[in-house]
VOSE-473321 format. One record per residue: x, y, z of N, C-alpha, C, O in turn; residue in one letter. Coordinates in steps of 0.05 Angstrom, whole numbers, padded with zeros to 5 digits, always signed. Example, Ala and Ser with C-alpha at 12.3 -4.5 7.8 and 13.67 -1.06 7.14 Angstrom:
% VOSE-473321
+00264-00114+00156+00246-00090+00156+00264-00066+00156+00285-00066+00169A;+00257-00045+00142+00273-00021+00143+00258+00001+00157+00268+00023+00161S;
//
This chain:
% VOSE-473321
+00017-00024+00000+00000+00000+00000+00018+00025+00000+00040+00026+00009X;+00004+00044-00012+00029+00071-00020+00006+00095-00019-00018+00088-00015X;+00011+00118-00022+00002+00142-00020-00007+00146-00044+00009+00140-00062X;-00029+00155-00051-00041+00160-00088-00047+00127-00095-00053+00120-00118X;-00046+00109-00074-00069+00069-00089-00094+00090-00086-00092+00112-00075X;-00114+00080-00097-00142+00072-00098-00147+00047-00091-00131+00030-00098X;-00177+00038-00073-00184+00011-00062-00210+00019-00064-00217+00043-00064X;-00227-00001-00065-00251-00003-00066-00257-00008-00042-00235-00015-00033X;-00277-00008-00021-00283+00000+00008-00317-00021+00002-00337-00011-00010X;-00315-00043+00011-00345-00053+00015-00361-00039+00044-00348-00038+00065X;-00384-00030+00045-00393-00022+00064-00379+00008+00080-00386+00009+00104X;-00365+00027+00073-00349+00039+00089-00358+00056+00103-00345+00076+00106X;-00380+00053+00115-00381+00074+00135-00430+00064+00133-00440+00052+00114X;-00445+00074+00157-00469+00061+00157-00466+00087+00141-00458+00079+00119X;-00468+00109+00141-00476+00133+00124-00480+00132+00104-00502+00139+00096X;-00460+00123+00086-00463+00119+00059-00481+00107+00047-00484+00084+00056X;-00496+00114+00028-00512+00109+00006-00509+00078+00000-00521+00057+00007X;-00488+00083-00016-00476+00061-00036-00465+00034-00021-00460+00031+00003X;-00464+00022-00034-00453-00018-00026-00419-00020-00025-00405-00037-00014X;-00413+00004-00042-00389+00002-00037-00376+00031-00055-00387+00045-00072X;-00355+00031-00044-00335+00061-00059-00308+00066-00057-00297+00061-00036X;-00299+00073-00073-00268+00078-00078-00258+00106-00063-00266+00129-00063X;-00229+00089-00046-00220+00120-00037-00190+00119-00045-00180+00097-00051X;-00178+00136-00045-00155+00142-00048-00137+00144-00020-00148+00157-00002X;-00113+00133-00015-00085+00139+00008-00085+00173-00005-00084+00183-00027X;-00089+00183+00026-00076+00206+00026-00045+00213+00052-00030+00233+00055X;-00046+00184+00066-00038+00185+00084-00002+00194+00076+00002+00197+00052X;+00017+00196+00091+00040+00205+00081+00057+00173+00094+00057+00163+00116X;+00072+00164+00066+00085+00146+00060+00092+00123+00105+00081+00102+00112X;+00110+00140+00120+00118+00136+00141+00092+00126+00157+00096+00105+00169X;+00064+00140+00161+00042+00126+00168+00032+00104+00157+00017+00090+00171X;+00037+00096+00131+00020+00077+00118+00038+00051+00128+00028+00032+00139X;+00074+00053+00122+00085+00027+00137+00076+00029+00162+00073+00005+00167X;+00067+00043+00186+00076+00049+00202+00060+00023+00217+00053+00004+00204X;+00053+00024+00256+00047-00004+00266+00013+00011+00270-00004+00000+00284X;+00009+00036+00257-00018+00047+00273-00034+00033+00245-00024+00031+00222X;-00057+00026+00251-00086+00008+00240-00096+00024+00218-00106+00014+00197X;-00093+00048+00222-00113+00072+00204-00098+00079+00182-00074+00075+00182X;-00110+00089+00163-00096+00119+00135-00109+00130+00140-00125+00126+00159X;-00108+00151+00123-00121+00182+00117-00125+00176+00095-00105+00170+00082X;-00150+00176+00082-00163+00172+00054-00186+00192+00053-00199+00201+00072X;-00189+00197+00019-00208+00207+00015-00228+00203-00008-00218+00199-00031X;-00252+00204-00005-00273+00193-00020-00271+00197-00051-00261+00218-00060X;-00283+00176-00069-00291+00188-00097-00308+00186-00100-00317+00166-00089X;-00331+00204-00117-00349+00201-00118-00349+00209-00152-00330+00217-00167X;-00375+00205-00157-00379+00209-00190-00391+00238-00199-00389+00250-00221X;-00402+00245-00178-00399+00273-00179-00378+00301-00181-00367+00305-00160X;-00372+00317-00199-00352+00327-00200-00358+00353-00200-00361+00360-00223X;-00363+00380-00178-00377+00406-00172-00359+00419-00188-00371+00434-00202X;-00327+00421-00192-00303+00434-00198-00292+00456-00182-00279+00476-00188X;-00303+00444-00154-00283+00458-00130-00255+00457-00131-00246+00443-00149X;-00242+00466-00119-00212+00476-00116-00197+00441-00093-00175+00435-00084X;-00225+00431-00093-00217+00411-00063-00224+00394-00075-00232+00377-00059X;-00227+00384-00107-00237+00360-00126-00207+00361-00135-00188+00377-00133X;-00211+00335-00146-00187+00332-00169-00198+00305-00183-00197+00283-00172X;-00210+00310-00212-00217+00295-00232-00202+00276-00242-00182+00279-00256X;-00212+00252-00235-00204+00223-00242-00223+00212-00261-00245+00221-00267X;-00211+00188-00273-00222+00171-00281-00210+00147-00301-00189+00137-00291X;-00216+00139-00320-00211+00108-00323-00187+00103-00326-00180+00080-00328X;-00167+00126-00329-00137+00122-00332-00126+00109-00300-00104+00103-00291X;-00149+00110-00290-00134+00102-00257-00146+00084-00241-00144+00084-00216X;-00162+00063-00261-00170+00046-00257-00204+00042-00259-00212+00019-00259X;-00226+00063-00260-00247+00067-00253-00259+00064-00273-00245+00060-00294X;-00289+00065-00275-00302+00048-00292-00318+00082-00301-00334+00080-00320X;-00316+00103-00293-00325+00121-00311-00317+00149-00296-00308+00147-00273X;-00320+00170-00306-00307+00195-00301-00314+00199-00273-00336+00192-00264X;-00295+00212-00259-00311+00218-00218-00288+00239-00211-00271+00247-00226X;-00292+00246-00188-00272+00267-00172-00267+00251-00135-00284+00238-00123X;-00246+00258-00129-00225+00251-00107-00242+00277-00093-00239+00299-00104X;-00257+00275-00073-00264+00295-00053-00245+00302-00026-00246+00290-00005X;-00232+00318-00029-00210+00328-00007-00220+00340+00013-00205+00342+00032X;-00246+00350+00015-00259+00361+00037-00280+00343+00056-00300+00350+00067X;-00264+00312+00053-00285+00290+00058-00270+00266+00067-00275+00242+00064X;-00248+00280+00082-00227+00262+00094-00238+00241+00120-00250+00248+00140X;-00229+00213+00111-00237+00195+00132-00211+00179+00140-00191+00179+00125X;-00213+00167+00161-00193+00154+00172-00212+00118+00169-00236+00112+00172X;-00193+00103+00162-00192+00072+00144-00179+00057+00154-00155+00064+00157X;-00189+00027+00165-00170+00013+00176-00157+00003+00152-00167-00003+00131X;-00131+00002+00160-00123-00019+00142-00134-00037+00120-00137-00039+00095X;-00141-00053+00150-00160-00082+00137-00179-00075+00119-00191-00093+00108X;-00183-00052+00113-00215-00060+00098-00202-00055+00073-00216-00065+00056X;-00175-00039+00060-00160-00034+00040-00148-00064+00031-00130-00078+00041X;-00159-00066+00013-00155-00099+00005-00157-00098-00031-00141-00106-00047X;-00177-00089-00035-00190-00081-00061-00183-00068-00083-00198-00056-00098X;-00151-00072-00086-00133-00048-00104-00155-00043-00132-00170-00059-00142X;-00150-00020-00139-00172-00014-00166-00140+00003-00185-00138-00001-00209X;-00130+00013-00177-00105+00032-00193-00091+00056-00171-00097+00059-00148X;-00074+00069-00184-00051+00095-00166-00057+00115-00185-00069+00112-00206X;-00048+00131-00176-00051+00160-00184-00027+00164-00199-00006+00163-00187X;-00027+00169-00223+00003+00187-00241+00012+00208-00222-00004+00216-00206X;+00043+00219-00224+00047+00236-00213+00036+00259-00218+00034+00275-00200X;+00029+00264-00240+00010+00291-00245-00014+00288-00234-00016+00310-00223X;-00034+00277-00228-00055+00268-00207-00049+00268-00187-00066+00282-00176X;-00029+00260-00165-00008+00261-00144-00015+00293-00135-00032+00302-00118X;+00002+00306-00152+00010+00341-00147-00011+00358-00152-00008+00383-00150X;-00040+00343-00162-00059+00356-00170-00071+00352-00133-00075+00371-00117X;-00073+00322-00126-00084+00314-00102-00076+00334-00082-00090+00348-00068X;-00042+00334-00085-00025+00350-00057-00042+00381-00060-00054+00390-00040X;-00043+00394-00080-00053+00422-00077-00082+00422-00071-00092+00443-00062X;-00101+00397-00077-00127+00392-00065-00129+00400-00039-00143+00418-00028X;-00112+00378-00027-00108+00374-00002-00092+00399+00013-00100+00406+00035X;-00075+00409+00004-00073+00441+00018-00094+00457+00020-00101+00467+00041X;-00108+00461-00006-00130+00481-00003-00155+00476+00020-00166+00494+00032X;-00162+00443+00023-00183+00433+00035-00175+00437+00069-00189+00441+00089X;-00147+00434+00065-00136+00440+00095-00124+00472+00106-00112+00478+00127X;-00131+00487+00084-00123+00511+00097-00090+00516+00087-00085+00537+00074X;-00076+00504+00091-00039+00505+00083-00038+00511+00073-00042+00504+00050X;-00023+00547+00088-00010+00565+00060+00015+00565+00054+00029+00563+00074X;+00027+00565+00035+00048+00553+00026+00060+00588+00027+00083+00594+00020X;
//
């Protein structure tokens, strides 16, 4: 498991709608070896608003039709349930994610 996989998530949370959904590692490399249970991931959905806190994916990265990486929709993932590899992020998707993820968190550079 690495920072920028995608996994498919059966059941991930009672809230959710859906039977199942794809999230992306946002966690940073040193947590994901690390001995703690959780990542930092964040949702895709097929919805794409074109917020500053999206970053537009799709079938180049494994998915079965166009969606967006929601950065303002951060959840914490055990491990265990990341089983389900679907594809990684190109580095240009990567550096699109990291400036997602600044904006969603405030970090001014």
């Amino acid at each position: 498991m690495k920072r920028g996989d995608l996994y498919r998530v059966i059941h991930p949370s009672a809230r959710d709608p859906k039977r199942s959904r794809v999230f992306v590692v946002v966690s940073r490399q040193t947590l994901i070896v690390s001995r703690f249970s959780t990542v930092i991931c964040a949702p895709i959905y097929s919805a794409h608003d074109g917020l500053s806190t999206q970053v537009a994916v799709d079938e180049e990265v494994g998915l079965k039709h166009a969606s967006s990486i929601h950065c303002d929709e951060l959840v914490s993932l055990p491990k265990s349930m990341l089983t389900n590899y679907i594809g990684s992020l190109s580095p240009e998707k990567t550096r699109a994610l990291n400036q997602a993820l600044r904006i969603a968190l405030g970090i001014v550079e």
